[in-house]
C-alpha positions in Angstrom: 37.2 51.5 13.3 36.6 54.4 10.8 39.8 55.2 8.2 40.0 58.6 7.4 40.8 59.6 3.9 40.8 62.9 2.9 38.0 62.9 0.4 36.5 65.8 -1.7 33.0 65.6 -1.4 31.0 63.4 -3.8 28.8 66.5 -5.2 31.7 68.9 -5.6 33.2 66.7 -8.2 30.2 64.7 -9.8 27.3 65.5 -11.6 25.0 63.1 -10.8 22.5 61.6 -13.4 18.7 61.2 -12.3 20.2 61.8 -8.5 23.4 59.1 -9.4 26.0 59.4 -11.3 26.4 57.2 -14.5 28.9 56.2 -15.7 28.2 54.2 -19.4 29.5 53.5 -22.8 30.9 50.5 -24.7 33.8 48.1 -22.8 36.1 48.6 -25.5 36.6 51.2 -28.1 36.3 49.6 -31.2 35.8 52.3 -34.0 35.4 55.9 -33.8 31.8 55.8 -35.6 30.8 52.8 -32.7 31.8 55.4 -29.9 30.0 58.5 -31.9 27.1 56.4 -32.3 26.6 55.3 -28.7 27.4 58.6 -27.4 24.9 60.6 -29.4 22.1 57.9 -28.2 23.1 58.1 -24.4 23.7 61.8 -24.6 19.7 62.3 -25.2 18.6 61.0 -22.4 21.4 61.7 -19.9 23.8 64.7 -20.6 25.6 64.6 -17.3 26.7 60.8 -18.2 30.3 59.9 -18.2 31.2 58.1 -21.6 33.6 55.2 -20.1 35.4 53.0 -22.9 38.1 50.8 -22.6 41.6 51.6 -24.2 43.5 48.8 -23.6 42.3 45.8 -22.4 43.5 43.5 -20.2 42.7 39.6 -21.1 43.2 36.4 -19.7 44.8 35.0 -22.8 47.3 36.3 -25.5 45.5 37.4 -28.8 42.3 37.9 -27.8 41.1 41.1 -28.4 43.0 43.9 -26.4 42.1 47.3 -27.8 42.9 49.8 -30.0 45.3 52.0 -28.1 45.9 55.6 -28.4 44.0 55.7 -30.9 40.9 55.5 -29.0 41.9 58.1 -27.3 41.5 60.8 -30.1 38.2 59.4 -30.8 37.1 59.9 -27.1 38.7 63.6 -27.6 35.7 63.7 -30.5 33.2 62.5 -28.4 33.6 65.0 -25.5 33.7 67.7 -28.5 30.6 66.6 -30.1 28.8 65.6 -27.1 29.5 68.0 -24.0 29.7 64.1 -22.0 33.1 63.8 -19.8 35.1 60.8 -20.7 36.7 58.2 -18.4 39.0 54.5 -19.3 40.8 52.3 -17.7 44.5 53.1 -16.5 46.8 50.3 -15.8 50.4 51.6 -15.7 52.2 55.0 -15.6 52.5 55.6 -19.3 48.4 54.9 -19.6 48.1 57.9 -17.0 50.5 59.8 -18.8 48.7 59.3 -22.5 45.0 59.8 -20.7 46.2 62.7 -19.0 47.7 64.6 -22.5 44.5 63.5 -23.9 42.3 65.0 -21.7 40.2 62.4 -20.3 38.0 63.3 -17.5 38.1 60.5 -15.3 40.2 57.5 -14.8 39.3 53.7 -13.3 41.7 51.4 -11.7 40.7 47.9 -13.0 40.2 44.9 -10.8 43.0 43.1 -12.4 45.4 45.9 -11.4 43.9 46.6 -7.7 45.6 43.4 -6.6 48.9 44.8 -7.5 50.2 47.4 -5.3 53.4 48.0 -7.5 51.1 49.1 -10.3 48.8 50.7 -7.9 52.0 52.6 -6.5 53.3 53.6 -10.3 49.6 54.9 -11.1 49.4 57.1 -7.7 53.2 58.3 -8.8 52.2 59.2 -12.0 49.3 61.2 -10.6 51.0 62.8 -8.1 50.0 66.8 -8.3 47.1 66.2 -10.5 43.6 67.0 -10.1 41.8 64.2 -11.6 39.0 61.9 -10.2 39.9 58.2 -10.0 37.6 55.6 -9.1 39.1 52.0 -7.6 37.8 48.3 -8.7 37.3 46.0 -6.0 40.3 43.3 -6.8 39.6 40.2 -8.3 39.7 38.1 -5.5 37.6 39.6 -2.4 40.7 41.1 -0.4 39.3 43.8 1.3 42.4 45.3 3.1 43.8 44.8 -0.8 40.9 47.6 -1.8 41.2 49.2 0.9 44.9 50.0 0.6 44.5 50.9 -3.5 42.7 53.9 -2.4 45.3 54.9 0.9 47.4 54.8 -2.1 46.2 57.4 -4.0 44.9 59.3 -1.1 48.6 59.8 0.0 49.2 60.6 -3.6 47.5 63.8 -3.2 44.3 62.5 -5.1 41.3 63.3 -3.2 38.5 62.6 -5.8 38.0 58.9 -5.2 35.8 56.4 -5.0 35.4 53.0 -5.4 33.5 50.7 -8.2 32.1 47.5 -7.1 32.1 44.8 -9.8 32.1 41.0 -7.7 34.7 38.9 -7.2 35.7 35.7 -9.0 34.7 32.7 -7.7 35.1 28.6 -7.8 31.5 28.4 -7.3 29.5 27.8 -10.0 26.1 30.6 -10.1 24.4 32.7 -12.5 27.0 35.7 -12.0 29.7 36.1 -14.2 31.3 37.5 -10.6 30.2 36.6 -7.5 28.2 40.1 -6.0 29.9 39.5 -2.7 27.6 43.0 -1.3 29.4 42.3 2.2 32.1 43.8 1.1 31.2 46.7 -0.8 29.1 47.3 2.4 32.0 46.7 4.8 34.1 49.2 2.6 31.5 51.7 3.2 31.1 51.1 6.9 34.9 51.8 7.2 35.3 54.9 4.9 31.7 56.5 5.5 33.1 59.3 2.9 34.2 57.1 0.6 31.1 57.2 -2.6 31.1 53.0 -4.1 28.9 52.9 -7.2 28.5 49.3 -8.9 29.4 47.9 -11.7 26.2 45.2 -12.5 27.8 44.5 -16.0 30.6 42.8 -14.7 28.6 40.9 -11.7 26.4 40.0 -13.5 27.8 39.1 -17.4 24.6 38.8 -19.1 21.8 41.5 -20.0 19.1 39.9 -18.2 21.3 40.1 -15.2 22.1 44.4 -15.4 18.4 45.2 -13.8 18.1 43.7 -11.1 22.3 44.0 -10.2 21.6 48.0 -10.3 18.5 48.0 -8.4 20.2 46.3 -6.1 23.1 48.2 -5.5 20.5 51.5 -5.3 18.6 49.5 -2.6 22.1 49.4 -0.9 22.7 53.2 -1.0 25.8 53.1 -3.6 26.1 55.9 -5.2 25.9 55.1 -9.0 26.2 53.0 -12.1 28.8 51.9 -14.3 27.0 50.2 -17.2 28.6 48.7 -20.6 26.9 50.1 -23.2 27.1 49.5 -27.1 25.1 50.6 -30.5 25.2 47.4 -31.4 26.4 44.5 -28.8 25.9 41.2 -31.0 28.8 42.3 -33.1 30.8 44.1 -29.6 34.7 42.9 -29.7 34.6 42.1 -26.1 31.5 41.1 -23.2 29.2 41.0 -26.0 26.7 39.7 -23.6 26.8 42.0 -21.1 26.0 45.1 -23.0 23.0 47.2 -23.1 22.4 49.5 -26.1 21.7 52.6 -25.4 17.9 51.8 -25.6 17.4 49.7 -22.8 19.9 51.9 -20.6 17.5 54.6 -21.0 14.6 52.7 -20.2 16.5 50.7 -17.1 17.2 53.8 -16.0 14.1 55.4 -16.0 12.5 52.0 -14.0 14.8 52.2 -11.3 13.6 52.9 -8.2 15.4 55.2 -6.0 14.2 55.0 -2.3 15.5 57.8 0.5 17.2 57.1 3.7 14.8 58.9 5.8 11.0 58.2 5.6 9.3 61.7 4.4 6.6 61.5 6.8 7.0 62.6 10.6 4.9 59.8 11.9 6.3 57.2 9.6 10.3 58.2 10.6 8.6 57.8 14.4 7.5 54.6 13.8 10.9 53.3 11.7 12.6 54.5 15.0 10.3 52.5 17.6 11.1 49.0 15.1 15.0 49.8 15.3 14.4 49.8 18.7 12.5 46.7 19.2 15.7 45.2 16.9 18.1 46.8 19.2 16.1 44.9 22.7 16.0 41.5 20.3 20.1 42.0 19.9 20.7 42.1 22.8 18.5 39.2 24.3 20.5 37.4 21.1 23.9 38.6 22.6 22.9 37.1 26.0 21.6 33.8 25.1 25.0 33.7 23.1 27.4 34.5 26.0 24.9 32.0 27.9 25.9 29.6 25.7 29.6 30.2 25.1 29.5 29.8 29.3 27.7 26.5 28.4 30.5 25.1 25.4 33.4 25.9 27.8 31.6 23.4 30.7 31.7 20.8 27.7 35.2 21.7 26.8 36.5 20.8 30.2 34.4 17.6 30.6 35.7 16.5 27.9 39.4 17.4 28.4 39.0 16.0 31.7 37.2 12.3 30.2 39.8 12.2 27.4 37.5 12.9 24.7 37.3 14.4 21.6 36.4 17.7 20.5 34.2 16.8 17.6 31.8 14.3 17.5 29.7 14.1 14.0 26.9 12.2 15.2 26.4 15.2 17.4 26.7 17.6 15.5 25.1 16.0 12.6 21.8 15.7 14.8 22.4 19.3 15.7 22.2 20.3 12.6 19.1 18.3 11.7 17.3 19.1 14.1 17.7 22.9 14.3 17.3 23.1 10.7 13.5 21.6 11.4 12.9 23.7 13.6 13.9 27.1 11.6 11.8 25.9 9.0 9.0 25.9 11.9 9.7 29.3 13.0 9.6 30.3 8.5 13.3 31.1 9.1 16.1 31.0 5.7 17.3 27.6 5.8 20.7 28.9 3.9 20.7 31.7 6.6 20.7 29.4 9.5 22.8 27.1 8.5 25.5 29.8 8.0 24.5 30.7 11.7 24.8 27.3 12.7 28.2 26.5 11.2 29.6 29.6 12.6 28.4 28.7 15.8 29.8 25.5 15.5 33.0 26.5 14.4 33.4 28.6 17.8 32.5 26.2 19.8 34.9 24.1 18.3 37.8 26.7 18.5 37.1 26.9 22.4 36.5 23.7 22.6 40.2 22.9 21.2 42.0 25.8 23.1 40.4 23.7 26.6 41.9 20.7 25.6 45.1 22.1 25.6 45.0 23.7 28.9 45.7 22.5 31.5 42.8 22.0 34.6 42.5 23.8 38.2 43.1 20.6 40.2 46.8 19.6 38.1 47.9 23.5 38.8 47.0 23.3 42.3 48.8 20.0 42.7 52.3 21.3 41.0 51.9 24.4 43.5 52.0 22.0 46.8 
């Protein structure tokens, strides 16, 4: 089911850069000459760019690096003057609003750290009661949707209507090439329930290392998001924070530039015709799928109560380990994703053992009939 927020619309409040908005600049502001420096490079190529640094910093551990302060704020007032670029940082607490809002910044981010918090989301929506800025929401740390989900009800009932979200991955105890897990299911599911809702991504973040940024953004352009947020710094090898995941303004540009943006609709008449008849053949293969499923749920319950009624267990592991075997052969056959069909298979499995169990509690036809005489 749809939620209905009551969003301005994307255009009316954004101006978008090479058809998306872009969002980039340096993860912490380190010196004002650092933030002039990177500005005047980005500001070439793309003069409707937000300038994002961060402020303050939150950090896992005590005395690392945590930002400058205030003081960055007066040198982002300098790089709006000198460059025309609006400017947008991280807000954590009431008093960050308060300072960002005196200092004129143009946009304000809730980080992922702070999405997970609804007290602190509740103290920034407060604090921004009656004012007209756009704030943009970070998925939270852990991949709680109904968490991101109510981060932006929060803000909505706030009187803020120029949201959207930022998708930046979601920690993880499994070890991959992401710094965050890119968990697109849920940027997509976020965007299935709040169709008005824009969600640009944040590749730096998923991604923690340069090589990474590229194909993270293309990506997320592929997946109809809206936007980039990119760290960018004049010079990341000496960067006081995610050294490694910055760009300079350089190879933004040319990133950028090789990005390929694709359209929801095909431009062609005949070709749109033709996109339409495929949907339709995947709608008929659905529903065959659907029916072969409900086939076999009919099928799992007939096992259920044999079982129940022969006193024997729900799982066996030599079954289902030959099940398992065997279909994985065969979707290798049929040039099928292994990992995909496993993740079928397991499901599956998982179901059938869930009905499976509820049976076995249950008590058969024949006892009930027996207690009624």
């Amino acid at each position: 089911m749809e939620i209905n927020l009551n969003i301005t619309k994307f255009e009316d409040w954004i101006k978008p850069t090479v058809d998306n908005v872009l969002i980039s600049g340096p993860c912490s502001a380190e010196s004002e000459e650092q933030m002039l420096s990177t500005a005047h490079e980005i500001v070439k190529a793309f003069p409707n760019n937000i300038f994002r640094a961060g402020i303050w910093k939150p950090r896992t551990r005590p005395n690392a690096f945590e930002g400058v302060g205030s003081i960055g704020l007066e040198w982002m007032k300098t790089v709006k003057e000198e460059t025309g670029m609006r400017t947008a940082t991280e807000v954590a607490n009431a008093k960050h609003v308060e300072e960002c809002l005196k200092a004129g910044i143009d946009v304000l981010w809730i980080g992922a750290r702070t999405t997970v918090n609804p007290f602190s989301v509740q103290e920034i929506a407060d604090a921004l009661r009656g004012v007209d800025i756009p704030v943009l929401v970070k998925n939270p740390v852990n991949p709680d949707l109904q968490l991101w989900i109510g981060a932006l009800e929060r803000l909505n009932q706030a009187g803020i209507t120029k949201i959207g979200a930022i998708h930046r991955g979601c920690s993880s105890t499994t070890k991959s090439k992401y710094r965050n897990a890119p968990n697109w299911n849920m940027a997509i599911e976020l965007m299935r329930l709040i169709p008005n809702l824009p969600v640009i991504c944040d590749p730096s973040h998923i991604g923690g290392k340069r090589d990474l940024i590229e194909p993270l953004s293309q990506k997320a352009m592929d997946l109809e998001m809206r936007g980039l947020m990119v760290e960018t710094h004049i010079n990341p090898a000496v960067a006081l924070s995610d050294a490694a995941q910055q760009l300079t303004p350089e190879a933004l540009i040319a990133m950028i530039h090789r990005l390929e943006l694709r359209s929801l609709h095909a431009k062609a008449a005949p070709a749109e015709k033709q996109l339409v008849m495929l949907r339709k053949q995947i709608d008929k293969a659905d529903e065959k799928l659907l029916k072969l499923l409900a086939e076999r749920k009919d099928i799992i319950e007939k096992i259920g109560e044999f079982k129940r009624d022969n006193n024997l267990t729900v799982l066996q592991l030599n079954r289902w380990d030959e099940v398992l075997k065997n279909r994985l052969k065969l979707a290798e056959e049929l040039n099928l994703n292994p990992v995909f069909v496993e993740k079928f298979l397991v499901a599956m499995h998982e179901e059938s053992i869930a009905i499976q169990v509820k049976i076995l509690n249950s008590v058969p036809d024949s006892q009930i009939a027996s207690v009624s005489r």
